[in-house]
C-alpha positions as CSV (number, residue, x, y, z in Angstrom):
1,X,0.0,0.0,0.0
2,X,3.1,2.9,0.7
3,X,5.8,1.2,-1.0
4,X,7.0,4.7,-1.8
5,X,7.9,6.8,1.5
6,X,7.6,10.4,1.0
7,X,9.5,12.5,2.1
8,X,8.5,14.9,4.9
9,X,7.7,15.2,8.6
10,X,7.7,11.6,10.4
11,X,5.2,12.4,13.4
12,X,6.0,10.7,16.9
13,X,3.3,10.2,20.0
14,X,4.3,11.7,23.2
15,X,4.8,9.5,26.4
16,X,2.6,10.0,29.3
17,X,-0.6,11.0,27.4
18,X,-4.1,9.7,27.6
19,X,-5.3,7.4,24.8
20,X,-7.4,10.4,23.8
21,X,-4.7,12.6,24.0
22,X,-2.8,10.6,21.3
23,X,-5.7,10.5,19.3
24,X,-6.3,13.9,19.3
25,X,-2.7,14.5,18.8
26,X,-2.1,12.2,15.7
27,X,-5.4,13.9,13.9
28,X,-3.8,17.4,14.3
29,X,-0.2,16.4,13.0
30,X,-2.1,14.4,10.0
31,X,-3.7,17.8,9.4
32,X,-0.8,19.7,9.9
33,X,0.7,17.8,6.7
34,X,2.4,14.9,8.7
35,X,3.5,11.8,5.8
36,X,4.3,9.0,8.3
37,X,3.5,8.7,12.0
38,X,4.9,6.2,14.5
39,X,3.2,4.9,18.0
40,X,5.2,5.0,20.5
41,X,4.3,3.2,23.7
42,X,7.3,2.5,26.3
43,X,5.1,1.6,29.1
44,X,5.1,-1.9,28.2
45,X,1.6,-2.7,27.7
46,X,0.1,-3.5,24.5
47,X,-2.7,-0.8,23.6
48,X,-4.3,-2.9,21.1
49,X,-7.7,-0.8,20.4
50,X,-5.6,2.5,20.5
51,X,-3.4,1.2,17.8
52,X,-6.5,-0.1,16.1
53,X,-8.0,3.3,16.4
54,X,-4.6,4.7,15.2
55,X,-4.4,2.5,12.3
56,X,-7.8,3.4,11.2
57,X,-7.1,7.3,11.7
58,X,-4.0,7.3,9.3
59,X,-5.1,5.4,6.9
60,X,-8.2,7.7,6.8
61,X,-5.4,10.6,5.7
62,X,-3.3,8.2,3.7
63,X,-0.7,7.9,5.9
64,X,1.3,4.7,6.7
65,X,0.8,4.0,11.1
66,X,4.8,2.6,12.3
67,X,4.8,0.9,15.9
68,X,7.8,1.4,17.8
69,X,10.2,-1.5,19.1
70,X,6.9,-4.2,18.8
71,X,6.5,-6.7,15.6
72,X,3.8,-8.9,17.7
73,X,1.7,-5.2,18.0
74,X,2.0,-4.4,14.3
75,X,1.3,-7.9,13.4
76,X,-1.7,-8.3,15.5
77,X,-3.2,-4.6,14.2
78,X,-2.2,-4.5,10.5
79,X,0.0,-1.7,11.2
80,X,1.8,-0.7,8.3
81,X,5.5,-1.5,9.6
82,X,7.9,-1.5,12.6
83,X,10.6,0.6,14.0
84,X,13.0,-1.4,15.2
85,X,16.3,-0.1,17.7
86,X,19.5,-2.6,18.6
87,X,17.6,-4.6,21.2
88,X,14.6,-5.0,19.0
89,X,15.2,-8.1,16.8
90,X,16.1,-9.0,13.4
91,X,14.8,-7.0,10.3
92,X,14.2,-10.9,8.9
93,X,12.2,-11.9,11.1
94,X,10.2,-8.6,11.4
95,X,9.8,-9.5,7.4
96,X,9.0,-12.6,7.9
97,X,5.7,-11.8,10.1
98,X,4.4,-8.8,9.0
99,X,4.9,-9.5,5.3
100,X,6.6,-7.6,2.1
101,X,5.4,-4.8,1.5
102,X,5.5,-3.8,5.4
103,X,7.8,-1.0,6.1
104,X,11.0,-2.0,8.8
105,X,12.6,1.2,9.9
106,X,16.2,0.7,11.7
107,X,17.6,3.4,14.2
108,X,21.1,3.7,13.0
109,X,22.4,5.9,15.8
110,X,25.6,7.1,14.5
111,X,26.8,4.3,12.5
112,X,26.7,4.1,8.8
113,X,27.8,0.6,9.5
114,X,24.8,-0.3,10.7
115,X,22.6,1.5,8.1
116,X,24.7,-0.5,5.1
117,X,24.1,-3.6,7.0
118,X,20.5,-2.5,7.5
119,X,20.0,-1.9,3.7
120,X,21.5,-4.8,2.5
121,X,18.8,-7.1,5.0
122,X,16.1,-5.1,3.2
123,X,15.5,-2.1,5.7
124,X,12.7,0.9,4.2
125,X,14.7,3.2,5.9
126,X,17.5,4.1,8.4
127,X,17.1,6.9,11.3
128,X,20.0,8.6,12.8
129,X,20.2,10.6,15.7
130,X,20.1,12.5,18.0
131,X,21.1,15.3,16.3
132,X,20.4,18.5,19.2
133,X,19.4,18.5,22.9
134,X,16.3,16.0,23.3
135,X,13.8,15.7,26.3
136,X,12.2,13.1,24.7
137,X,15.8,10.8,24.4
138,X,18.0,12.8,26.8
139,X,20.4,9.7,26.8
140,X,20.7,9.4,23.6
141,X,24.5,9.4,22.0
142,X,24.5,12.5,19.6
143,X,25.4,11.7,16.4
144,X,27.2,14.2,13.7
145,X,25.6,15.8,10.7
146,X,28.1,14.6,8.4
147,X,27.4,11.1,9.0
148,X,23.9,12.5,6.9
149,X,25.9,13.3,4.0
150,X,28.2,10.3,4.1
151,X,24.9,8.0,4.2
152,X,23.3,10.1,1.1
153,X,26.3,9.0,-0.8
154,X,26.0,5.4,-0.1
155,X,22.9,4.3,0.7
156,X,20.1,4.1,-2.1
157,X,17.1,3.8,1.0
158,X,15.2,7.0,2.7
159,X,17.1,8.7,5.6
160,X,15.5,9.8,8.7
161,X,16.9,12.4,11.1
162,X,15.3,12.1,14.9
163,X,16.7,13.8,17.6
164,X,15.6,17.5,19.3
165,X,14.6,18.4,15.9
166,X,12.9,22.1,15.4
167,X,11.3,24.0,12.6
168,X,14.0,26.4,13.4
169,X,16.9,23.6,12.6
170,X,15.6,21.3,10.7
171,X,16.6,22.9,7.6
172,X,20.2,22.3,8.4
173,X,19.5,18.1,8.4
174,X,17.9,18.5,5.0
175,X,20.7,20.2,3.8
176,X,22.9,17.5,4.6
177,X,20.9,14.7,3.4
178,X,18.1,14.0,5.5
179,X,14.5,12.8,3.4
180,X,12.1,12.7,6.7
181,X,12.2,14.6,9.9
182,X,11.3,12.6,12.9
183,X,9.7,14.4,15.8
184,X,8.1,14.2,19.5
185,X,8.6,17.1,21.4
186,X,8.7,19.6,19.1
187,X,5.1,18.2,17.9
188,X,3.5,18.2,21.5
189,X,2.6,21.6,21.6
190,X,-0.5,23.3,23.0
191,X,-1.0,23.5,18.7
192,X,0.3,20.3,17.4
193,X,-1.7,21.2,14.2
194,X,0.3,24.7,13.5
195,X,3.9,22.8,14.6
196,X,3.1,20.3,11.8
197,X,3.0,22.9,9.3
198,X,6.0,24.9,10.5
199,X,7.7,21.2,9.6
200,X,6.1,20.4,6.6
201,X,6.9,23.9,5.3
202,X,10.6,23.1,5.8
203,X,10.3,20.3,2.4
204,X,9.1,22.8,-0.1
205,X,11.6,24.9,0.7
206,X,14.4,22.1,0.3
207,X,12.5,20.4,-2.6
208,X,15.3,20.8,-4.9
């Protein structure tokens, strides 16, 4: 169904919200032009009739739903893909269960290693980051912006940037060879709706 990712923003949920709050959230970056948009749920419990609600909401905009870090979630829901980190499991099994034309993003960190190794095992697309200061990953090893522009020389697959990404420095990812923004924080706004835009804005002005 999205065998072709577009590029633009790549919409995370916020942790510690309401079911409602998600939803609500996920309609107003969908509006706010968002192409792809993730679930993210790190408490550990499988929401399945948010995610079915998710599912049903994205698709209702033409947008492809990623769960985070869980095959057995996007399996049971008909998600359209998985993220998967380093402790996450194999990108052949994840193929495997959810099918070809599912989309397997890898977080790549800082290694273009790891995102060659990811493409040749039939990744969709490779994440790096974090790029700037992020609440949502404070932890997270920073990775450089040159790594961006050594991957766009190499790899053939979409890129994704993630990592305290902001209208006001995103453009500088782009530049350097980013295809999709991924974002959290900078999203969960009093107006998600409005932040979307000042994202998606960021792609027609780098659509060369």
């Amino acid at each position: 169904m999205f065998e072709m990712l577009q590029k633009g923003l790549y919409a995370i949920t916020p942790d510690g919200k309401t079911d409602n709050e998600i939803l609500e959230f996920t309609e107003a970056v969908l509006r706010g032009g968002a192409v792809l948009v993730q679930y993210r749920e790190k408490s550990g419990i499988d929401k399945i009739d948010l995610a079915n609600q998710l599912v049903t909401l994205c698709h209702s905009y033409n947008v492809p739903l990623i769960i985070n870090d869980n095959v057995k979630l996007a399996e049971t829901i008909g998600a359209d893909g998985v993220h998967l980190g380093k402790e996450d499991g194999f990108i052949s099994d994840a193929r495997k269960r959810l099918g070809n034309s599912a989309i397997i993003g890898v977080s790549c960190y800082n290694s273009l290693k790891r995102a060659i190794e990811a493409e040749k095992q039939g990744a969709n697309y490779v994440a790096f980051g974090r790029f700037f200061t992020s609440n949502s990953k404070p932890l997270a090893a920073p990775a450089e912006i040159g790594t961006l522009t050594a991957a766009k020389t190499i790899l053939t697959l979409p890129i994704v940037a993630i990592g305290g990404i902001l209208p006001e420095n995103g453009a500088s990812l782009l530049n350097a060879g980013a295809d999709i923004l991924a974002v959290i924080g900078g999203l969960a706004t009093k107006n998600s709706e409005l932040s979307a835009q000042n994202y998606s804005t960021l792609f027609s002005k780098n659509s060369h």
